[in-house]
N, C-alpha and C positions, 0 to 999 in steps of 0.2 A: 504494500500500500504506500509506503514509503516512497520508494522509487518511482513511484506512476505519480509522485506532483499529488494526490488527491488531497492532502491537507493545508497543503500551498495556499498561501492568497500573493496573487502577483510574485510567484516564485521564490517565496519567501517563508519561514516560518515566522513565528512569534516567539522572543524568547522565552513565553509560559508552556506555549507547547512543546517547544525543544526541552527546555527544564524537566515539565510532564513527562515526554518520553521516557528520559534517561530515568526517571524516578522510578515507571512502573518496570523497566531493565532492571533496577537494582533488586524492587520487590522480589521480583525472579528468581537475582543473585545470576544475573546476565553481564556478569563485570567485563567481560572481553565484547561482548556485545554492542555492550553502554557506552566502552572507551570507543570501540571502531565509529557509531555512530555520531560521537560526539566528534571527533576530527573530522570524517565522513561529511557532515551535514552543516559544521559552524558556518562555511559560507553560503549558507542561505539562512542566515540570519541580519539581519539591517548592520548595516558595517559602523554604526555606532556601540553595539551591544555584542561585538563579536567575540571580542576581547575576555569580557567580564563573565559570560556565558562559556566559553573555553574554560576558563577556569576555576570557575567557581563549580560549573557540575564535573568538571575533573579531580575537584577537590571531593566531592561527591564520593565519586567510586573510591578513590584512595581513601575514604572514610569506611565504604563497605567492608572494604579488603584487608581494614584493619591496619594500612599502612598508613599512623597517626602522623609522623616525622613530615611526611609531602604533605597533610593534609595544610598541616600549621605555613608552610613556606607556600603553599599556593593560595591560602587565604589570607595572608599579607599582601598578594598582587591585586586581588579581588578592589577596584574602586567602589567605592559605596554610596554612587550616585540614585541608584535606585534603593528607596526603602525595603523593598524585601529579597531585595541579592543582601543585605544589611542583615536583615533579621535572621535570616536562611544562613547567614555566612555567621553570625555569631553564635546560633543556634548549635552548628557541628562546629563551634571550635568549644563550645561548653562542654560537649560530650567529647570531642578529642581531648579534653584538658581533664575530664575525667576519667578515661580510659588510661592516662599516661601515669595517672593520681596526682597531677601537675596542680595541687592544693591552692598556692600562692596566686599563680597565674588564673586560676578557675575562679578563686573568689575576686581578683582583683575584675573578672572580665563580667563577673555575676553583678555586681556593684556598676559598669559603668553599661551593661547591658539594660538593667532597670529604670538609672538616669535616663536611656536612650527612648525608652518604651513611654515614660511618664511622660517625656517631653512632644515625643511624634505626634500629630497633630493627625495625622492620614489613617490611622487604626481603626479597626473599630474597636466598641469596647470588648468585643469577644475573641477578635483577634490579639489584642494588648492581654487578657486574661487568661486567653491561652501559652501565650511565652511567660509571662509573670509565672503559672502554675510549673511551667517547665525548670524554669529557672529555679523555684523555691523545693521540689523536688528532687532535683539533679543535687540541689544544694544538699539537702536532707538525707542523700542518699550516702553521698560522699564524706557523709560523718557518721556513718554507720559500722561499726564494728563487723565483719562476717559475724555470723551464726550469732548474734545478739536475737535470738527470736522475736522479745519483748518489741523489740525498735524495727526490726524489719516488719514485724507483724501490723503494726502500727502504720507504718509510711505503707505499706501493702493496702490495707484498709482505706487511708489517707486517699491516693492514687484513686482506686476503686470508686472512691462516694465523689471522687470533684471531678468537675465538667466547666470549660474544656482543657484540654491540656494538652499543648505542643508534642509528637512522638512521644505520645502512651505508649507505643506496644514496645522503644525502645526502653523508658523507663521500668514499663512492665521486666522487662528482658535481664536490666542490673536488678530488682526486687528480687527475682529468682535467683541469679547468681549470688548474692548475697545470705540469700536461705541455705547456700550450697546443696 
């Protein structure tokens, strides 16, 4: 479908659709997939957004893949002209900053992440509430002792009853590992 233009307008995608794509590739776990059409496809994206779009869902897959080191040096490149390459870019460097257990750097990024949300004007209140829950969970999670049952069971429950929240099924994913 790809190849035959059908999602094209004026021979172009949108960078939400391109974004889209690679996202429901990673669902997959289509990492070779995702990378090929991400080089494959960036020039039919508007040659303002080509840049930021290259790298930001390249940072993507190197996030699936677990390879945190690229994710961090390719979301330094990431311009944050757009509000939600911003959000989406800070979002996986939360969780590469918790995957690394990069403490310092995660809360410093937690704190100027929240500034960033109170202040955006463009949110809405569901979307500003869905990063805030991510944010305060990921925080919550990251002070968690393994096998603390008491406090895992807690932020498990926590997670469970609040709506909405940024990558639940990623948060759901450290709650388990946490349970060991």
């Amino acid at each position: 479908v790809i190849s035959e233009g059908i999602i094209f307008s004026e021979g172009q995608f949108s960078a939400a659709t391109y974004k889209n794509i690679v996202a429901n590739a990673l669902r997959l776990k289509k990492y070779n997939w995702a990378e090929a059409f991400i080089k494959d496809y960036n020039s039919k994206l508007p040659d303002e957004e080509r840049e930021n779009a290259l790298t930001y869902n390249m940072a993507r897959v190197h996030f699936d893949r677990r390879d945190y080191d690229q994710v961090i040096t390719l979301l330094q490149q990431v311009e944050y002209s757009d509000v939600f390459y911003s959000l989406d870019s800070r979002s996986i460097l939360l969780k590469t900053y918790y995957e690394l257990d990069e403490v310092d750097s995660m809360e410093a990024l937690v704190n100027s992440f929240r500034i960033f949300l109170r202040r955006n004007k463009i949110l809405s209140e569901q979307q500003r509430k869905g990063y805030m829950n991510l944010i305060k969970f990921a925080s919550q999670a990251s002070r968690v002792r393994p096998r603390d049952k008491d406090r895992v069971n807690k932020l498990e429950s926590d997670i469970s009853n609040t709506s909405p929240i940024g990558d639940v099924g990623w948060l759901k994913e450290k709650v388990a590992e946490l349970k060991g």
